[in-house]
C-alpha positions in Angstrom: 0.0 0.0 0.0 1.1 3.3 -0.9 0.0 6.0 1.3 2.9 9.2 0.2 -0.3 11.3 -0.8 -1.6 11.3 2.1 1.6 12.9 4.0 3.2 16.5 3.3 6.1 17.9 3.8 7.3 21.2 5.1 10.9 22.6 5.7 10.9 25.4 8.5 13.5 27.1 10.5 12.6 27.2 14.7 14.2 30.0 16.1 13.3 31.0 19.8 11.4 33.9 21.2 14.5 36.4 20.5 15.0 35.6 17.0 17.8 33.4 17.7 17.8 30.1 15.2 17.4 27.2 17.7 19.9 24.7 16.5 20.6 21.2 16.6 17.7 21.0 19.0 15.8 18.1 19.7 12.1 18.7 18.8 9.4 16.4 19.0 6.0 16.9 16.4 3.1 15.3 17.1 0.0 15.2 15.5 -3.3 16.1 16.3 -5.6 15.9 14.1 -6.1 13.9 10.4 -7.1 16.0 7.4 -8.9 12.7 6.1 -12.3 12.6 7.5 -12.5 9.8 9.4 -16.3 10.0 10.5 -19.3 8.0 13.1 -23.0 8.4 13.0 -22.8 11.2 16.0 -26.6 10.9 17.1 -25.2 9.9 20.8 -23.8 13.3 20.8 -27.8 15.0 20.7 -28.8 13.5 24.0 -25.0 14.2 25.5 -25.6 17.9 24.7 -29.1 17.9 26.3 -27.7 16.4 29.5 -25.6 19.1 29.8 -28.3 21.5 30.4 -29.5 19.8 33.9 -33.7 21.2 33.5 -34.0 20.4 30.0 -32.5 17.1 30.5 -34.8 15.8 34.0 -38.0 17.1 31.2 -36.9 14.0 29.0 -39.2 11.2 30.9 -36.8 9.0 32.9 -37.6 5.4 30.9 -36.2 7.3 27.8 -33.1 9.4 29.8 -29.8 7.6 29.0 -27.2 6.9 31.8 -25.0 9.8 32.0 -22.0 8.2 33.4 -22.2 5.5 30.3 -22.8 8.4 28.1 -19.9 10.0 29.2 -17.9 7.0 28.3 -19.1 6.8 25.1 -18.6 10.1 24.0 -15.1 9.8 24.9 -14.5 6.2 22.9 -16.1 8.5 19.9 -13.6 11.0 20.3 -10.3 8.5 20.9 -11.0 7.5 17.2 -13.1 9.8 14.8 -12.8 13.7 13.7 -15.4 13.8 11.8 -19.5 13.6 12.7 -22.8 13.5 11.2 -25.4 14.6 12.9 -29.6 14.1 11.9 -31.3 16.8 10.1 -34.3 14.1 9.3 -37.4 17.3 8.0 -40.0 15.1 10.0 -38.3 15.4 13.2 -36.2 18.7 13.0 -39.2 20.5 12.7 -42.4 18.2 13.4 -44.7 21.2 14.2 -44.1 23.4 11.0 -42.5 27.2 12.0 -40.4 25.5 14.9 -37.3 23.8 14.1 -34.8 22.3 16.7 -32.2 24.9 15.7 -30.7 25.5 19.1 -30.7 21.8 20.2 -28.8 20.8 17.2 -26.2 24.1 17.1 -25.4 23.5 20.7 -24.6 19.7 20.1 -22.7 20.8 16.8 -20.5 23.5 18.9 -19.6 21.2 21.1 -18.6 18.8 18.8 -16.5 21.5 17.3 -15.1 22.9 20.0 -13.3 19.2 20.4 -11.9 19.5 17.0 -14.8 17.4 15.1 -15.8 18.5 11.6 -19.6 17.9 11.5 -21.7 17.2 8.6 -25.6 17.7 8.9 -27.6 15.0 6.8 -30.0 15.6 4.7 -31.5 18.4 3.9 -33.8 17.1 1.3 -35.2 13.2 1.5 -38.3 11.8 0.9 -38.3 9.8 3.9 -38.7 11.2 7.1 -39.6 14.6 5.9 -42.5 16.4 7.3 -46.2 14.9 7.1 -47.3 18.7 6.8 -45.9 19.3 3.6 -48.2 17.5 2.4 -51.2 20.2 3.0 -49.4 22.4 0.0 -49.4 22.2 -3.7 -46.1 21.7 -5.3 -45.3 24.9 -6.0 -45.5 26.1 -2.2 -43.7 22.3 -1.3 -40.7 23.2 -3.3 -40.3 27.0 -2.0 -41.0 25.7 1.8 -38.1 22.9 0.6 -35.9 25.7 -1.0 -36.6 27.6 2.4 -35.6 25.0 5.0 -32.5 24.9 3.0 -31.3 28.9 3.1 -32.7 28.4 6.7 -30.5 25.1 8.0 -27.3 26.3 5.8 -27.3 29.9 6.9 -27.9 29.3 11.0 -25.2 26.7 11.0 -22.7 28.4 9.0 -19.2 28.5 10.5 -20.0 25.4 12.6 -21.3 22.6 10.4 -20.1 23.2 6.5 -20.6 20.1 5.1 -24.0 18.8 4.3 -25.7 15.7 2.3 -28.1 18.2 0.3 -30.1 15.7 -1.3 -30.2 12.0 -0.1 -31.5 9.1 -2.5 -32.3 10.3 -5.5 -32.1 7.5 -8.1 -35.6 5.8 -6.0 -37.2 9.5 -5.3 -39.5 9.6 -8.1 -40.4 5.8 -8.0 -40.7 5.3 -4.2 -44.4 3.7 -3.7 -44.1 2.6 -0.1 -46.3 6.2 0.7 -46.6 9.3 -0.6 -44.6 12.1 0.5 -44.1 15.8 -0.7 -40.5 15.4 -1.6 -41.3 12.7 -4.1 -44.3 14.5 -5.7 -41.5 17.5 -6.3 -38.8 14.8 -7.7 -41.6 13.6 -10.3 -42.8 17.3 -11.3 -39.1 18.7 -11.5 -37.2 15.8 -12.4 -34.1 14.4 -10.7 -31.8 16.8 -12.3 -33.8 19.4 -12.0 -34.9 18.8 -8.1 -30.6 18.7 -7.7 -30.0 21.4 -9.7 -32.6 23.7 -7.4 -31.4 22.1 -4.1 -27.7 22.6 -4.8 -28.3 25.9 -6.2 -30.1 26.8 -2.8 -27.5 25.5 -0.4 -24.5 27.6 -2.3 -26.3 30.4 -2.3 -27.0 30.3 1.5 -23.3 29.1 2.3 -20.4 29.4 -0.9 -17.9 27.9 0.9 -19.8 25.1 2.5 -18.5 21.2 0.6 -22.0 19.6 -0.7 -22.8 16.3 -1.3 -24.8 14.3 -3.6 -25.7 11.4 -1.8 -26.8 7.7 -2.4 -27.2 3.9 -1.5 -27.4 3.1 -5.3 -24.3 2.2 -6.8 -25.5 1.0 -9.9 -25.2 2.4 -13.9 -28.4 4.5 -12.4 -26.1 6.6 -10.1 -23.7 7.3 -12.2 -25.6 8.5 -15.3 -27.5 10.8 -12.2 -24.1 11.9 -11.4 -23.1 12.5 -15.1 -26.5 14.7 -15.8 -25.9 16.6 -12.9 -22.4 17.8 -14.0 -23.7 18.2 -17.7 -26.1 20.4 -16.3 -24.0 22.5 -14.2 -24.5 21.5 -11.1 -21.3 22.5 -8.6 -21.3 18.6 -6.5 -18.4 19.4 -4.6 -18.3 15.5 -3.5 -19.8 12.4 -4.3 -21.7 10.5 -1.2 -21.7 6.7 -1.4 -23.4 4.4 1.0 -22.2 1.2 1.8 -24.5 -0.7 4.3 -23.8 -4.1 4.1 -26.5 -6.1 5.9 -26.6 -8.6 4.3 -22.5 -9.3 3.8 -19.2 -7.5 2.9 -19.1 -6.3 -0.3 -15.6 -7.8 -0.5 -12.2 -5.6 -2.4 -13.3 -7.1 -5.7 -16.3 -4.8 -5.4 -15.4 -1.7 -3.3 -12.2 -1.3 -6.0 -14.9 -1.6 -8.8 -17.3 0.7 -7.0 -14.0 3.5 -6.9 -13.3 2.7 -10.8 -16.5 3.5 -11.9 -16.8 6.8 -9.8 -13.3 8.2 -9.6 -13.6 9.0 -13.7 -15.8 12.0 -12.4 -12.7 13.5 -10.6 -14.9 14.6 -7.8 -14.3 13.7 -4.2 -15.7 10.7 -2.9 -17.0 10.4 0.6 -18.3 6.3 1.7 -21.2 8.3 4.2 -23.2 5.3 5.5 -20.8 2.4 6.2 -21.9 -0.6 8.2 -20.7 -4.2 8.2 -22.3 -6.7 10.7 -20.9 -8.5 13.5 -23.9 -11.1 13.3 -25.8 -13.2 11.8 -26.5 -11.6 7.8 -29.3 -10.6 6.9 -31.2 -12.8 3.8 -30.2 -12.0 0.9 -33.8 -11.8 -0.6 -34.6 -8.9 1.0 -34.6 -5.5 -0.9 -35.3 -3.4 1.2 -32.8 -3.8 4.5 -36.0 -1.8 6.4 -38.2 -4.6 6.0 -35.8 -7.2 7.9 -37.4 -6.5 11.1 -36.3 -9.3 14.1 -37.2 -9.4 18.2 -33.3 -9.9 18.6 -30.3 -9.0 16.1 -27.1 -10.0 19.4 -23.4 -10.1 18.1 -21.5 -12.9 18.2 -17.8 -13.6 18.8 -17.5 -15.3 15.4 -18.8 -12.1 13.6 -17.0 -9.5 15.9 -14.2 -11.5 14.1 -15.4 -11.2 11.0 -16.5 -7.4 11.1 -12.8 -6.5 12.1 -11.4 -8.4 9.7 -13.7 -7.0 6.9 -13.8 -3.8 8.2 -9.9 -3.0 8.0 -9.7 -4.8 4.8 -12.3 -1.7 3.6 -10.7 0.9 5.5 -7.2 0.3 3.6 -8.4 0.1 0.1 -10.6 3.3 0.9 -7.3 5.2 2.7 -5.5 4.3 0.0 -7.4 5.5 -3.2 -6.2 9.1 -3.5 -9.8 10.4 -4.5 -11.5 9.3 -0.8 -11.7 12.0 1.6 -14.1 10.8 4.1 -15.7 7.2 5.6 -18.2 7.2 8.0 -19.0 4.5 10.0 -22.8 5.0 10.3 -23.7 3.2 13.7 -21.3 3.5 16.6 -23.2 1.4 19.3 -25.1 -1.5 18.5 -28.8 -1.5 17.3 -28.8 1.8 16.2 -30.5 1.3 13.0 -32.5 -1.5 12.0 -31.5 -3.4 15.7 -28.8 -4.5 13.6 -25.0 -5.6 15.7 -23.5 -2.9 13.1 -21.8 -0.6 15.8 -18.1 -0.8 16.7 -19.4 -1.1 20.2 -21.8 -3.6 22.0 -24.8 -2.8 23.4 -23.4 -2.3 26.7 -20.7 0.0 25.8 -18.0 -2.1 25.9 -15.5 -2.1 22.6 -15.4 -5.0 19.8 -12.4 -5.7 17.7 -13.2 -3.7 15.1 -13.5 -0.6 17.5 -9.7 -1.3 18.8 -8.7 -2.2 15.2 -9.8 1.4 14.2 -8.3 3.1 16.8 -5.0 0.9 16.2 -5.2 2.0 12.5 -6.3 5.6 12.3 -4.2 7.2 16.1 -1.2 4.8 15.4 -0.6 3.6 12.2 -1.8 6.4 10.0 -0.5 8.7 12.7 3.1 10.7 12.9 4.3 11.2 16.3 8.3 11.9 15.7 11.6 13.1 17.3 13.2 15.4 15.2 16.8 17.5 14.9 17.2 21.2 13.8 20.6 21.6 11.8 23.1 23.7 12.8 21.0 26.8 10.8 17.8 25.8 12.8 16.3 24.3 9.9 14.5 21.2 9.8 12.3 19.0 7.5 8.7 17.9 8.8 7.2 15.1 7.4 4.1 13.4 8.1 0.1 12.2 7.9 -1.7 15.4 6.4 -3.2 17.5 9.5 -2.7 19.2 12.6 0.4 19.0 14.3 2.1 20.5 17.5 6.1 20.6 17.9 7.7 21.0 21.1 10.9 20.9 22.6 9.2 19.8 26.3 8.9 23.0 27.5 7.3 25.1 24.5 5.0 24.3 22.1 3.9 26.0 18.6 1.0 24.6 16.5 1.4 24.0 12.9 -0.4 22.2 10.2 1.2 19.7 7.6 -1.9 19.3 4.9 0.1 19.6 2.0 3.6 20.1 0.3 5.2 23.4 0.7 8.4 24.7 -0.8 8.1 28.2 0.5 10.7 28.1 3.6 9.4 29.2 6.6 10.3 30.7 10.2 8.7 29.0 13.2 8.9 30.9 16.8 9.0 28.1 19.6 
């Protein structure tokens, strides 16, 4: 595996506080954060933000309140692996009672994600599942501006604190989807797929230029890519291309995540893997379509397929890290039973860590992470090299932060 593209290298000359060039000093850098996105499902991180306001929290009705102190520990496995979080912005329960959105529940858990060096991600912003059963009191033309609306309304509040959002979710089945009607899919079949995108993307760089949006899907067929394809044709600025990759019913295996990244990468674009999941159970039947319909009292994890998720799971990871086009992977259920009941987390029920969990951490804070002792010359000059991101070098008594995220020829003087 080659992995140079994802390090940088930076020649700098430490000199101390009086401008003298501190040389042959012993330095030590040491990173701190990945540029890669290395990203969880963050819904835990809702009800941890909610406990920290003591009356809002005791309003919750105690059956449904979590235990803080196993709360606590989860939040802190989260943040021993992952930078990067998405966080629920499902229409039907961000704003059940129309004119009175969850706004400040969601920017206070996104703040604090921030504030521990998380990038966070809000997803979606237009779906046809879970959106709003009052939509569906407007004609189209008042579904799409109230759409267009939540848009400008999400992007703008949150800007500065979550710039990355999955603008549209799912759009190769929109138009078709027969399980119920819903506003978003009476829009999708009036405006068209490309056209529904083309308005929705539209929106969210007006309310937010700088913000990265994603297309996203679970389809990874022929269909997704001609969607992609007439989306670019028509002008539409996809900044990065979502794909999910639930595999309920068994690893897709190298053969098909490298033909998967063939087929995409010809776009040039980005690609982010946004919903990842890979069981540590028994599989789901492969005759189901539709993994919602697999409903079962009991889905429990079992030792054999905590083997088998690690195993699988850093097989993925290193083909994904590896392909210079991937920026992000999400991991979409951290705990067990999140979605579907399924054993899909990297932690049990319980809280306590599987293999897969330490195989991550292993990977992504050790392996694919620089911690290095390095030398000025006698001029004070010295070479940094290592994983793109956020570093700190010190000499054990001061300490400068610094970033290595990519290759720089332009020497430069660092003050320790």
């Amino acid at each position: 595996m080659s992995l140079e593209h994802r390090k940088a290298t930076r020649k700098v000359k430490v000199t101390d506080k009086a401008g003298q060039a501190m040389a042959n000093t012993k330095l030590t850098l040491r990173q701190t954060n990945h540029k890669f996105l290395f990203g969880c499902g963050a819904f835990d991180f809702v009800m941890y933000a909610l406990s920290q306001d003591k009356k809002a929290f005791e309003m919750i009705p105690a059956q449904f309140r979590p235990d803080t102190g196993l709360l606590q520990k989860k939040i802190d496995q989260w943040l021993a692996v992952y930078n990067y979080g998405t966080l629920p912005f499902y229409w039907g329960r961000f704003e059940h009672e129309e004119g009175k959105p969850n706004t400040e529940g969601l920017l206070n858990t996104a703040k604090f994600m921030q504030g521990k060096g998380v990038t966070v991600k809000g997803h979606p912003l237009c779906w046809h599942t879970a959106c709003v059963d009052w939509l569906m009191n407007y004609d189209n033309e008042t579904i799409m501006r109230k759409q267009l609306d939540r848009i400008t309304r999400e992007v703008t509040n949150f800007k500065g604190v979550i710039d990355f959002w999955d603008v549209i979710n799912e759009v190769v089945i929109m138009p078709i989807f027969d399980k119920y009607d819903n506003a978003i899919t009476r829009i999708c079949n009036e405006y068209g797929r490309v056209g529904l995108i083309r308005k929705v993307f539209a929106q969210a760089r007006e309310a937010n230029p700088d913000a990265t949006l994603l297309l996203n899907d679970f389809n990874t067929s022929i269909s997704y890519e001609i969607l992609v394809d007439g989306c670019l044709n028509a002008g539409v600025t996809i900044d990065a291309i979502g794909i999910q990759s639930h595999q309920h019913q068994g690893y897709w295996g190298a053969a098909k995540v490298e033909e998967v990244l063939k087929r995409f990468e010809h776009f040039g674009k980005p690609i982010h893997f946004t919903e990842n999941t890979l069981i540590s159970g028994d599989l789901m039947p492969a005759h189901i379509v539709d993994l919602n319909d697999w409903q079962v009292p009991e889905w429990p994890t079992t030792p054999e397929g905590e083997e088998r998720q690690r195993r699988e799971m850093e097989e993925m990871y290193r083909i994904l890290f590896e392909h210079p086009l991937v920026e992000a992977i999400t991991g979409w259920d951290f705990t067990d039973g999140a979605w579907l009941g399924a054993p899909s987390g990297v932690l049990r029920k319980d809280g306590s860590p599987k293999p897969a969990y330490e195989m991550l951490k292993d990977l992504i804070r050790s392996e694919w992470w620089t911690v290095e002792d390095v030398t000025t010359d006698e001029e004070g000059y010295v070479t940094l090299t290592g994983f793109k991101g956020d570093y700190e070098l010190t000499d054990g008594t001061d300490t400068i932060a610094l970033s290595l995220r990519e290759n720089s020829d332009v020497m430069e003087t660092i003050v320790l």
